[in-house]
N, C-alpha and C positions, 0 to 999 in steps of 0.2 A: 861569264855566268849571268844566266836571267833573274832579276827578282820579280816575283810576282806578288808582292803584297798588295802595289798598288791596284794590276790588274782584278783583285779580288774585292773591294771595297764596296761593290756596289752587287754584290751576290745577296743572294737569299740570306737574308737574318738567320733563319733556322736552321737551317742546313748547316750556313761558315759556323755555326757556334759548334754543331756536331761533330763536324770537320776538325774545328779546334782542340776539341778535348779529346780526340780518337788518335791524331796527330802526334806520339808518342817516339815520332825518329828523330834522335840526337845524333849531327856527326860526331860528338868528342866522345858517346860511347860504343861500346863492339859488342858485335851480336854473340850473347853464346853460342859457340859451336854449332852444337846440338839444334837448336834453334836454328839457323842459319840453314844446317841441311835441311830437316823439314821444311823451312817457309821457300828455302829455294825447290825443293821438289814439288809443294802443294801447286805454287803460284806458276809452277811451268804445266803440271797438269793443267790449272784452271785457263791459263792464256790460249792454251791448243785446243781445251775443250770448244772452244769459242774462235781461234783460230780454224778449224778443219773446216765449217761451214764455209770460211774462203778457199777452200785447198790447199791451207799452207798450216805449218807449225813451225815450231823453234826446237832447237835440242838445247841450249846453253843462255840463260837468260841475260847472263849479262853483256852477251857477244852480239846477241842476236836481236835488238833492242838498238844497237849502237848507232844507224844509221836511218835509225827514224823511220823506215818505210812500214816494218812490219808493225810497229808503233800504234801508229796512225791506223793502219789495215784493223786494229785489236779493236781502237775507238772505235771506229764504223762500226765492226760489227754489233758489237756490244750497246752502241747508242743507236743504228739507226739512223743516224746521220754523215752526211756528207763532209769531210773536212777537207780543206784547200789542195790545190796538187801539187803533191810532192815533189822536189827534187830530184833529180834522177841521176846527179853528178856524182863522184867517188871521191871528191877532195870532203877534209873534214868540214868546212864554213856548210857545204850542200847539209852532212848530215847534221852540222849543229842548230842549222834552218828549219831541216824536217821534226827537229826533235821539239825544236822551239814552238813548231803550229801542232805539234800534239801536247805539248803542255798549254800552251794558250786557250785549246778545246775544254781543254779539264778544267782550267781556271775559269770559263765562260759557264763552267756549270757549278759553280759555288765550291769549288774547293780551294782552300789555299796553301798553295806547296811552298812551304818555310823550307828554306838552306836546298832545296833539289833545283838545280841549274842542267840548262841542256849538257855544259863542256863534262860534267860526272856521269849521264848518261852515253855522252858518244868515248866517252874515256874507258868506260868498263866497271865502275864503281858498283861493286857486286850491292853495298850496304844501301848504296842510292836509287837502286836500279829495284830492288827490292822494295823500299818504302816507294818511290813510286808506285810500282805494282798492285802495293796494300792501298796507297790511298783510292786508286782505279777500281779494288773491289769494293770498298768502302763504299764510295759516291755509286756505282750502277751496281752490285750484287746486296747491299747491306741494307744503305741508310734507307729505301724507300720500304722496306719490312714497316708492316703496322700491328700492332694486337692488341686489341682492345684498350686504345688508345696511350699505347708504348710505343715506342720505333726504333729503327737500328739494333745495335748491340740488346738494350733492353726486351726490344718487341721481339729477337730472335731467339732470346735467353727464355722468353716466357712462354713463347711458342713450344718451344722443348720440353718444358715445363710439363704444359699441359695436354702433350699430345704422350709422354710418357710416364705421368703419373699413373697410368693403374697396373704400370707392370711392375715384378718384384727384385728386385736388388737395384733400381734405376733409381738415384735423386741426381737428377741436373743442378746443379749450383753455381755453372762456370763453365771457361772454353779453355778446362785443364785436364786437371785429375779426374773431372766426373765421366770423363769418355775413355779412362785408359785400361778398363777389364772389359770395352769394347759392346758391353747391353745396352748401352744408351742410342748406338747405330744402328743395333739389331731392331731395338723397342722400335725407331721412326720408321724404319721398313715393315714394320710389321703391323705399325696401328694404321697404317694404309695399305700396305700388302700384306694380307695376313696370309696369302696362298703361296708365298716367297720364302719365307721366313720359317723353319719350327724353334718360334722360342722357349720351350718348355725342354729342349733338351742342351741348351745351351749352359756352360757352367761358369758360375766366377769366378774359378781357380783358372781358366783357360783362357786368359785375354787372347793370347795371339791368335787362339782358332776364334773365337769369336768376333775379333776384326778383319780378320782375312777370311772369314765369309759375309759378312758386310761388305765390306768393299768389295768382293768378287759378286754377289747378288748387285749391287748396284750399278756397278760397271755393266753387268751382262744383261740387267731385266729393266733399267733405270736410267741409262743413259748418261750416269756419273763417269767420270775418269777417275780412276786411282788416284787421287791426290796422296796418299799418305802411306806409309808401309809400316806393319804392325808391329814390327821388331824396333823403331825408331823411338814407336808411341809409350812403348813395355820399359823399354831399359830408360827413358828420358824420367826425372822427377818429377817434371814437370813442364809434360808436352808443351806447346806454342798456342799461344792462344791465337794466335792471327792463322795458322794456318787450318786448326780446327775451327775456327767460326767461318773458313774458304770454305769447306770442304761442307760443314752443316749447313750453309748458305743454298749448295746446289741444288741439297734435300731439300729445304723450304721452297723454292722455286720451282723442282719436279713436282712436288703436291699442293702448289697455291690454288689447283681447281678443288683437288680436296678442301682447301682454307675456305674460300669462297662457300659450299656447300656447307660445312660448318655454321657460317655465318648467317646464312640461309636459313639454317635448321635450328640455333640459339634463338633467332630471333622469331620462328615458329612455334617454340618450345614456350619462350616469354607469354605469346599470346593466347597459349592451348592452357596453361598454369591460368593465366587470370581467369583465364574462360572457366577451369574447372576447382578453380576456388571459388569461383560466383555460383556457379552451379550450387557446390557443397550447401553454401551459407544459405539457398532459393530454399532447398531439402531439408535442412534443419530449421528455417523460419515453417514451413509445409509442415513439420512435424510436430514442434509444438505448437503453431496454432492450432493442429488437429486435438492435439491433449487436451490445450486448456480448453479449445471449444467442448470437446467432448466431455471435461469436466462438469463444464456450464451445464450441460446439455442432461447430466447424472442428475446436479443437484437441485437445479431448479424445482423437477417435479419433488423430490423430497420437501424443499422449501415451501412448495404451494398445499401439499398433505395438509388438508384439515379434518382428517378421521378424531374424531370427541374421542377420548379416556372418561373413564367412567368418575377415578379421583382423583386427588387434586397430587399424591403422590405421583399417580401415573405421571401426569403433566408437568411434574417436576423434573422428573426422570428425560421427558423429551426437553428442558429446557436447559435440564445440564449438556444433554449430547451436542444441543444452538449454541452453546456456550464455548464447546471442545470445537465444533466447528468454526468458530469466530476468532478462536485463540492459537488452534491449533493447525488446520485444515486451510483455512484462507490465505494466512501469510505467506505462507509458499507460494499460492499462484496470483496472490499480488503482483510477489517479486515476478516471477515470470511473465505476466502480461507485462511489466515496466521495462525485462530484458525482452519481450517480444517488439516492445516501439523503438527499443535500442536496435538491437540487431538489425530491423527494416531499416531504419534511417541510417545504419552503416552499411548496410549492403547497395540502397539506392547511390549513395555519394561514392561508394567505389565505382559501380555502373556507370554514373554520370563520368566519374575520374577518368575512366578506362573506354570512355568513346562507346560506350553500350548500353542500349535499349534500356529502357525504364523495368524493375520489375513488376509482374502482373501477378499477385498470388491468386490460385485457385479462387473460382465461386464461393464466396460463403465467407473467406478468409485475409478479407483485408484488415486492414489496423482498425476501420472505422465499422465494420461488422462487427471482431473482438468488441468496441466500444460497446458498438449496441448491445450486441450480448450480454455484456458485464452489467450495464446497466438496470437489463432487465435483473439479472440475477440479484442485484442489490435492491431491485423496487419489488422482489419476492423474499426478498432477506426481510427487509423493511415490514414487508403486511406476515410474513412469519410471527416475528418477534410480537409484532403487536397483536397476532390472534392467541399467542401463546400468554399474553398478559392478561388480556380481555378474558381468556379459558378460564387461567387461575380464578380472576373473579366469580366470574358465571358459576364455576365448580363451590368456591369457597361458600358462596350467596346458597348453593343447591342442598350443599350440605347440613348449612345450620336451617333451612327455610325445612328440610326433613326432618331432622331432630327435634323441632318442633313441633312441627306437623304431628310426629309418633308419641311425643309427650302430652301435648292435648288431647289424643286419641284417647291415650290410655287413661287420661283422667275425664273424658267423658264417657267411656267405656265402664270405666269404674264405678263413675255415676248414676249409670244407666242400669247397670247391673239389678237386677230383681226388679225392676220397673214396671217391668210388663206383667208379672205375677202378681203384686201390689193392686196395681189397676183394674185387673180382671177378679180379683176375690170376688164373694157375696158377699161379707161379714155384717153388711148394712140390713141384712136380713134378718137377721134374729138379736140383734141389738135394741139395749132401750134407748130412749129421746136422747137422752144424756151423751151415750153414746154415739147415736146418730149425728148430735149436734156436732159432739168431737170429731165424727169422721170427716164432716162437714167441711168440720176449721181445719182438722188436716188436711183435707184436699184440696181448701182454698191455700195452706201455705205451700202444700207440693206445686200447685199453679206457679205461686210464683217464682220458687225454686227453680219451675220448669222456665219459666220464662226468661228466669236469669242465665240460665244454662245456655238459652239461643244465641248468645256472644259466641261463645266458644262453637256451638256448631258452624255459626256463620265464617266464623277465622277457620276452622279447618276445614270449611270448604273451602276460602279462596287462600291459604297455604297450594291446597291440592291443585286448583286449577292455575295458581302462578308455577309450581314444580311442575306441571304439564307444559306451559310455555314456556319454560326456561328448557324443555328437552331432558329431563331428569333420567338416567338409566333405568332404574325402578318405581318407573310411573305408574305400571299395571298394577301392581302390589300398591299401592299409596291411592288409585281410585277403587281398587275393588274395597279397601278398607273405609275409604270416603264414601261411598255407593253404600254399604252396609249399618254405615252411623247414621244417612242422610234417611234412610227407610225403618232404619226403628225410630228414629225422631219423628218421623211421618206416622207410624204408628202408636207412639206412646203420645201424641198428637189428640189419635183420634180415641184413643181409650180413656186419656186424660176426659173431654167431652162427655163420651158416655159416661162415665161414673159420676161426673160431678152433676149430669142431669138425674142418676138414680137418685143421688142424696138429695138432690132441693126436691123429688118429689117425697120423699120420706121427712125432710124439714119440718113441716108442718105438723108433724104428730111426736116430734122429739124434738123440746126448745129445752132441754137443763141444758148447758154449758160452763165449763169453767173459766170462765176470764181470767183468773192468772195462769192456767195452762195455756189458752187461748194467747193472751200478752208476752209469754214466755218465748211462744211457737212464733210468733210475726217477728220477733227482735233475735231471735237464735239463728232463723232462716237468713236474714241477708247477710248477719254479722260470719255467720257459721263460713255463706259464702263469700265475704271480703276477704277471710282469712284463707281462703281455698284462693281464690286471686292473690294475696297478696305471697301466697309461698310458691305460684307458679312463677309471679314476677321477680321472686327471688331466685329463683331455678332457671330464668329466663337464659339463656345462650345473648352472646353479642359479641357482635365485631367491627372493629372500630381504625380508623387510618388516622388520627392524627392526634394530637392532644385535643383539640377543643372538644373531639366527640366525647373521649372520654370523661372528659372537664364534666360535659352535658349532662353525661349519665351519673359521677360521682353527686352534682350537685340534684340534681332526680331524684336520686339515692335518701340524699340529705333531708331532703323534701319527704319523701314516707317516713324515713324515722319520727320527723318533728311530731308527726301521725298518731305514733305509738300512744304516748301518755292517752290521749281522747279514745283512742281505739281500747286501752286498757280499761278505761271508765267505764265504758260501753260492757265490756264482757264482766266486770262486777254488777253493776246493775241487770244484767240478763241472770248473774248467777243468786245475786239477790232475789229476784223473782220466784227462782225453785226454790230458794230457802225460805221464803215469805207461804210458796206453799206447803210446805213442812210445816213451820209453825204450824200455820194455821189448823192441819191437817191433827199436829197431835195437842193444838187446845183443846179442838172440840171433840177431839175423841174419835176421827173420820178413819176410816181405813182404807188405804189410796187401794186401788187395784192393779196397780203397773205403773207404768208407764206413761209421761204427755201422751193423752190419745192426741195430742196435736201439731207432734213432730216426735221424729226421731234422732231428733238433735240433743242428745244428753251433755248435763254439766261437763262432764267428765270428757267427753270426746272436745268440746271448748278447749277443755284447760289443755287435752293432749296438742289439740294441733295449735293454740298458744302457746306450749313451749316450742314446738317442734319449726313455727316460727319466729319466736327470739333465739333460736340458736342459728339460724340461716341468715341473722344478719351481719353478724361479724365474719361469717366464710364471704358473703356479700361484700363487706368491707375489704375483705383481703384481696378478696377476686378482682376488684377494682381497681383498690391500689398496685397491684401486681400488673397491671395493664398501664395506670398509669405513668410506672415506673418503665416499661418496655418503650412507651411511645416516649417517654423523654430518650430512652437511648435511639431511637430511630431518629429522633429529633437532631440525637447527635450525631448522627450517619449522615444524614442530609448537609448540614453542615461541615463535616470535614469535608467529602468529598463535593460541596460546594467550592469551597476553601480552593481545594485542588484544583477542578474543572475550571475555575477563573481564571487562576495564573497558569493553566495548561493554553486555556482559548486563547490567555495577550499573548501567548509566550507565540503560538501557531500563527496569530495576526501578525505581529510582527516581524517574525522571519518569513514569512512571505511576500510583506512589502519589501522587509529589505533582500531578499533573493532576486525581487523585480527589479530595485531597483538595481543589484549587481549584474543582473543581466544585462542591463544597458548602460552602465557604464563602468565595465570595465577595463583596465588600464594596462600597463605592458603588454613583454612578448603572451604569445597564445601560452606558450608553456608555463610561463610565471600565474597566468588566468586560469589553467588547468589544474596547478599545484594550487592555487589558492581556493578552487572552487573544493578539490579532493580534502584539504583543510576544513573547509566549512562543512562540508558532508558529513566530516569526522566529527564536527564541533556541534551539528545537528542529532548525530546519531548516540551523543554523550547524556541525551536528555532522554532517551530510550526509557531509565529508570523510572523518569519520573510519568512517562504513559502507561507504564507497568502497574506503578505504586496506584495511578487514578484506576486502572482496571481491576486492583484488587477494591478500591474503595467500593467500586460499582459492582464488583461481586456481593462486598455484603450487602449492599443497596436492594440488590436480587432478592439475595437469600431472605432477608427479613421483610419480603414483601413490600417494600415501599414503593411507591408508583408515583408520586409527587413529589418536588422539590423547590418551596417558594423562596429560598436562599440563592437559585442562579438558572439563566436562562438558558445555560449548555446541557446538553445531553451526548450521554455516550457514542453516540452515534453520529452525533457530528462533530465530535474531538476525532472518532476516528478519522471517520470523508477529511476532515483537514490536516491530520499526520498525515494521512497516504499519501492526500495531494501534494504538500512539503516534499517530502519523499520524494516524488514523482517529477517533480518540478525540477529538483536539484539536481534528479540524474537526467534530465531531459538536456539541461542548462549543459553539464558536462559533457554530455554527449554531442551538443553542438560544438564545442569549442574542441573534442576532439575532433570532430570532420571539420573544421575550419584547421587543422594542422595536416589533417591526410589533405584538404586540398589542396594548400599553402606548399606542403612538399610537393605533391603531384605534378600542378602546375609553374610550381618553382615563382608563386606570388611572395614577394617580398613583404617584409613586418610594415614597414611604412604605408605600402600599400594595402593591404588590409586593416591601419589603423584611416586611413582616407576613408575605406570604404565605411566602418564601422563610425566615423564621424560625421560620412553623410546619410548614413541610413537613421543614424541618430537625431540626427538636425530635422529629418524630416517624418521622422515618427513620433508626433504632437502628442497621442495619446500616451506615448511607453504604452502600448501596448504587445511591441513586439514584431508587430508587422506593418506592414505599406500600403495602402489603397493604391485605384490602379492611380487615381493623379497625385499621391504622394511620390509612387514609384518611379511616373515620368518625369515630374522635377527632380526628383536624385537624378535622376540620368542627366537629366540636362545639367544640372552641376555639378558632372565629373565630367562635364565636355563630350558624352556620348551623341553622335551624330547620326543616326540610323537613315538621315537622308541622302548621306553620301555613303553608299554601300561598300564603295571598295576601300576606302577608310577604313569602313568598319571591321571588312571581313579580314583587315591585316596584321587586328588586332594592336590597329594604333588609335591611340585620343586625340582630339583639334587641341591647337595650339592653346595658350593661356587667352590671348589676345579675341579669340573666336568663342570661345567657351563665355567670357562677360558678355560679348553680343549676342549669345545667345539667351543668355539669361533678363540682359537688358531691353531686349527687344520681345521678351515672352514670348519665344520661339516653340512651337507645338513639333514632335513628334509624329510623323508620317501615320494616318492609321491604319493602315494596312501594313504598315513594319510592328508600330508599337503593337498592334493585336496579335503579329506572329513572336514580339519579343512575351505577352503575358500568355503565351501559350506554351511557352517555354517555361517561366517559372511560376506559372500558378497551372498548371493539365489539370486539374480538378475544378478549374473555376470557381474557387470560392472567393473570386475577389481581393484576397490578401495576399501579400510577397513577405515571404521569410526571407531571416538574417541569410541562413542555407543560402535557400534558392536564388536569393541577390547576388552573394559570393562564387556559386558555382556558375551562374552565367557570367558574372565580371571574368571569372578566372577563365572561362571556355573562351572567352570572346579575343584571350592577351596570350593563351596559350596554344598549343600542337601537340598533336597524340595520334599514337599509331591509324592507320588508314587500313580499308577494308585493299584498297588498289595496293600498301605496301604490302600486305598478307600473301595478296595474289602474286607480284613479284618475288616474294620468296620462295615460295611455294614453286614456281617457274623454275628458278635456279636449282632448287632440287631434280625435278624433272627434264634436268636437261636441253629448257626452252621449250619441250614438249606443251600442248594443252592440256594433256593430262597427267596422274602421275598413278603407279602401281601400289601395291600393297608389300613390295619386294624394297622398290624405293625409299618409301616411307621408315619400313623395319630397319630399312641400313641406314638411313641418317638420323634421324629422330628416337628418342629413348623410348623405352618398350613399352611402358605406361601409354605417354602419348601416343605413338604409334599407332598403336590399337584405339585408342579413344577416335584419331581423325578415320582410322579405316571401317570402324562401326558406323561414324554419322556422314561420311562422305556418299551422293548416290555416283553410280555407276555411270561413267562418260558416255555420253550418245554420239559425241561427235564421228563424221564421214572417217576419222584418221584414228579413232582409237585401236586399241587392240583386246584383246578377252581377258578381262580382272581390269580395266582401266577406270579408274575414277576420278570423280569432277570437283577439281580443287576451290575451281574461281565461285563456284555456288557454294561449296561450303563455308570459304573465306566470306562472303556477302552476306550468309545469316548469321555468323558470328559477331555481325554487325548489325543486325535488324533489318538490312535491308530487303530481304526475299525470306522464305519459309526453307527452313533447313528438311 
């Protein structure tokens, strides 16, 4: 007996170890029966299938084996090789010789035959003769099966697997029971030949018809031998696994061109999927940029609307709708432009991932258009709000500056009233001296009556002409009424003149006059009119922003009353007057005939409009204090929401330093940086409440008209601009560190090495700003040992040694510039000068990693086609899933080539623009 252990010692690792555990023939046990016959029929079909190509078979395997020749004959054919020449003598040592250089062949090829000796083979040892056999299919029918990186037994198991999952009553699990109602033979024939096979009338109460048309379909259309008989497979518990994994072996080797084309077509399938999930996400960034642009594009003109309201309600009404816009309208497409920078910057990093062109959106719709855009719409947000503040003013100013306006009117109007009648009498006609004289003095005190009156026209002409320049709605009505006062003033003017020249010529012939009606008339007239002033200025309108104004006017205020007592003195002594002419009047016996002929200023109308104003000053008083009291509570508006906007601004200053500074130095794996960034986001978005609570304070800020604030320097509007930006920042920051994991997987870069890279980027980004000038970026290179001067170094995606990388450094060694200009053209295509964390990452990873090729595309593609240059739309449909299929036979053009045929289409240019390299 030969041992072969030693001869195996120096075989394939992987294989002896396959060998080893496959290796399952014990001589101390016996084959079941049942067993026995099956593996002795499968294994004498399989030897002759492969025999015949010599012109010989065997009938009896343990007979026919015995003397080594047809042995040997099996290995050739089956290896392809040559093996020593045989023996040709008939004593046993010849065949125990021949039997010995056919094992010794088997042993040169990594197998190691435990306890099988040549003297059991030339002897007839049915149990020896057999496990040889197995282990011959083993080593050249089995172990070299691959599936997706499985092999042998495993790779043939899973091959069945998946070449018969989608038929129905089929689960493979084994090379037993799962083949013994015989569909699992049907399914392999049929998901390759499906014009052989009708499995749809096949039943699983029917093993035996169902394997005895398998095996007769493959015998006769397939080129299999009968290995197996169905009656063996039915009554056995539990068929043979060795002679059914014989016998499914042959199938796998009749269709390994099918396998191939599969392989072909998966790995088509892979690159048509990335292609048209990039597509998708190109279509959905295309879509909503078109929104939020068109959004911009809605509100801006609503934003820029400066059409005037007439009042200051109206203007309210537009400042609540700015309000629902800011509160309710905007946040949305905040978010949205913030997932519009997200989604770009994960759509470019897959691109770059997947060996494909940069994306180019549409005209109009890049990230830094959106920018522009946005910006504009916030620097029309910004002059909105402030013409809608500025309105209210200008309105609030229009309103009271006409109530005024129409209150002087009407008290010159009133004044004015029978003026003109007055003036034009004769009565100086038929009058004596006496009276003349009094007409005299009354028309020297209407003079000056008149003259005091000219305050009030002069204010409500320029009331009228500031309500003209402020644009007043009912300017026409407030100058025709101005134009109507200003021309009877111009006439009571000029009749005032004539009449007072009638009376000085009549003077002269009428000198009686009474001096105390005369004294009466001169101290009634101004007093009459300070009292007419002093209830206008009581009635006066005002409006006021802060405490000191109203301070101003309450102490104003204070100041006319102090007034009162003297102004009181004054209208006894005038009422004295009339009473001094009473006396006098009934000592001597005189009998008045009226009236002061030298005013129509009576005691009585005094005393009326003296009371009429001390009762206007304590509504004065009230009206004041009631104003005082409101600006103390605006006072206290300003203040909380002071209060708040302070600790809003530290709270926003400071988590943005420290987000900067988390962005550059953060620590663990990416994932641990991901979960921590997604924490802080959370821990950010918990203070929501209290941007909420400051935007109700700034509502009542609104509402109550306050428009100053000398408690804090923040404004609502720039809490917002720095919530947003926080926001913005933190999903910007996450978003990096998620494509620093989609590359890190992609390219299969290791955590250490991206914490090298993230240490030197670090090291050389002085400002923490975030990014790299170009000569920050070329020292990182040089201190991770990147040598762009030696190119084939470079493109092999290996680094210079430790020892060359200090001499680099120590010798301040420059980058080639015509490499380094093609390396920042790679991560800065924009030219702005800076390198991001990104774009550092994705060229380190491109430079150490390999990714599909436009040339592997086109070799696949080949294999479908049969080595053809071109491939059909027939082709396509049968290897490729129906989806794809269609997707490549839509953007494929039509083969020109001398060899094509009619429907033929041109693979190798569509595979090239799936790469950027030609126009699809």
């Amino acid at each position: 007996m030969v041992d072969y252990h030693a001869a195996n010692n120096q075989s394939a690792g992987g294989a002896q170890t396959y060998m080893e555990q496959e290796n399952d023939w014990d001589r101390d046990l016996l084959l079941d029966p049942a067993w026995e016959k099956q593996q002795r029929k499968t294994f004498t079909a399989w030897c002759n299938s492969h025999l015949r190509k010599a012109g010989t078979q065997i009938e009896n395997i343990e007979e026919d084996f015995r003397d080594g020749l047809k042995l040997m004959l099996l290995l050739e054919v089956i290896s392809g090789e040559r093996l020593p020449k045989p023996e040709r003598g008939k004593m046993r040592v010849h065949k125990i010789n021949n039997v010995n250089k056919a094992l010794d062949f088997i042993a040169s090829k990594g197998v190691k035959l435990v306890s099988i000796g040549a003297e059991e083979i030339v002897d007839g040892n049915a149990k020896m003769t057999l496990g040889m056999i197995w282990t011959i299919i083993l080593r050249f029918a089995i172990q070299d099966i691959s599936v997706e990186e499985t092999s042998a037994k495993e790779g043939l198991l899973l091959w069945c697997q998946r070449k018969t999952a989608p038929y129905k009553n089929v689960n493979v699990q084994n090379f037993h029971i799962s083949w013994k109602d015989g569909l699992a033979f049907n399914a392999l024939i049929h998901r390759h030949r499906p014009d052989l096979i009708d499995y749809d009338s096949l039943r699983k109460d029917d093993p035996v018809t169902n394997l005895n048309n398998a095996f007769e379909v493959a015998e006769k259309h397939l080129d299999i031998p009968k290995m197996l008989d169905a009656e063996d497979i039915v009554n056995t518990a539990r068929p043979d696994e060795k002679a059914i994994m014989t016998y499914v072996s042959s199938f796998y080797h009749a269709f390994s061109g099918a396998q191939k084309a599969e392989t072909a077509a998966n790995r088509i399938c892979k690159v048509l999927a990335v292609n048209q999930e990039n597509e998708q996400m190109m279509e959905d960034y295309e879509k909503l940029a078109s929104d939020l642009l068109e959004w911009i594009r809605r509100t801006i003109p609503w934003l820029e609307n400066r059409t005037q309201e007439k009042t200051v309600k109206d203007l309210q009404a537009k400042q609540e709708d700015f309000r629902d816009y800011r509160t309710v309208h905007k946040p949305p497409k905040v978010q949205e432009k913030c997932q519009l920078e997200i989604s770009f910057n994960t759509l470019q990093t897959k691109l770059r991932l997947n060996n494909r062109p940069a994306f180019m959106p549409s005209e109009g719709r890049m990230v830094s258009d959106i920018n522009t855009a946005w910006h504009t719409l916030e620097g029309a947000e910004k002059g909105y709000e402030e013409w809608i503040l500025s309105e209210i003013r200008r309105l609030e100013r229009l309103e009271h500056l006409a109530e005024k306006f129409h209150q002087k009117a009407a008290i010159h109007e009133s004044w004015t009233d029978g003026k003109e009648a007055m003036l034009t009498q004769k009565d100086y006609e038929t009058s004596t001296l006496s009276e003349v004289k009094a007409l005299l003095r009354k028309h020297e005190a209407f003079e000056s009556d008149l003259a005091a009156h000219q305050d009030r026209v002069e204010q409500i002409a320029a009331i009228a002409q500031e309500l003209n320049e402020l644009d007043y709605y009912d300017a026409a009505s407030v100058n025709a009424r101005c134009q109507k006062i200003c021309e009877q003033w111009d006439i009571l003017g000029s009749l005032t003149h004539s009449r007072k020249e009638s009376l000085e010529r009549t003077e002269k012939q009428l000198e009686s006059i009474d001096e105390l009606y005369l004294e009466y008339a001169k101290r009634a007239a101004p007093f009459n009119n300070w009292m007419e002033g002093a209830m206008e200025d009581l009635q006066d309108m005002f409006i006021v922003h802060n405490i000191e104004e109203i301070q101003g006017l309450i102490s104003a205020h204070e100041q006319f009353k102090s007034t009162l007592p003297e102004a009181n003195k004054e209208r006894e002594a005038i009422q004295a007057i009339q009473a001094e002419v009473q006396r006098i009047a009934q000592s001597n016996g005189i009998k008045l005939s009226g009236a002061n002929p030298y005013t129509t200023i009576t005691p009585k109308s005094i005393d009326s409009k003296w009371e009429k104003a001390m009762a206007m000053v304590p509504q004065r008083d009230n009206a004041l204090q009631d104003e005082l009291n409101k600006q103390n509570n605006n006072d206290s508006l300003r203040a909380t929401f002071a209060a708040q906007a302070n600790a809003v601004g530290a709270y926003l200053q400071a988590k943005m330093e420290e987000i900067g500074r988390i962005s550059i130095e953060m620590n663990g794996t990416l994932e641990d940086q991901l979960t921590n960034l997604k924490d802080y986001q959370t821990t950010i978005m918990s203070y929501m409440p209290e941007i909420n609570k400051l935007e109700g304070h700034h509502q009542q800020i609104q509402e109550a008209l306050i428009f100053d604030n000398q408690y804090t320097s923040y404004t609502m509007e720039h809490l917002r601009v720095g919530w947003e930006q926080l926001l913005t920042t933190i999903a910007r920051t996450i978003n990096e560190v998620e494509n620093q994991i989609l590359t890190r997987d992609a390219k299969g870069i290791s955590q250490e090495q991206l914490f090298e890279y993230r240490a030197s980027f670090n090291h050389f980004d002085k400002d923490h700003s975030g990014g790299l000038k170009a000569e920050e970026f070329k020292a990182c290179l040089i201190s991770l040992g990147y040598d762009v001067e030696n190119d084939k170094q470079k493109r092999s995606g290996q680094m210079v040694s430790e020892d060359f990388r200090a001499l680099l450094i120590s010798t301040g060694n420059s980058l080639g510039d015509s490499e380094f200009n093609r390396i920042m053209g790679i991560v800065d295509p924009n030219s702005t000068g800076v390198v991001t964390f990104q774009a550092f990452i994705d060229f380190m990873s491109r430079e150490t990693t390999d990714t599909d090729t436009a040339d592997q595309v086109i070799a696949s593609f080949k294999i479908l086609a049969g080595d053809k240059n071109f491939i059909t739309a027939d082709e396509l449909r049968r290897e490729l899933p129906p989806d794809q299929a269609e997707y490549c036979i839509a953007r494929m053009a039509p083969y020109a080539g001398p060899d094509g045929v009619p429907g033929a289409l041109d693979y190798m240019s569509f595979s090239t623009a799936l790469y950027g390299e030609s126009d699809l």
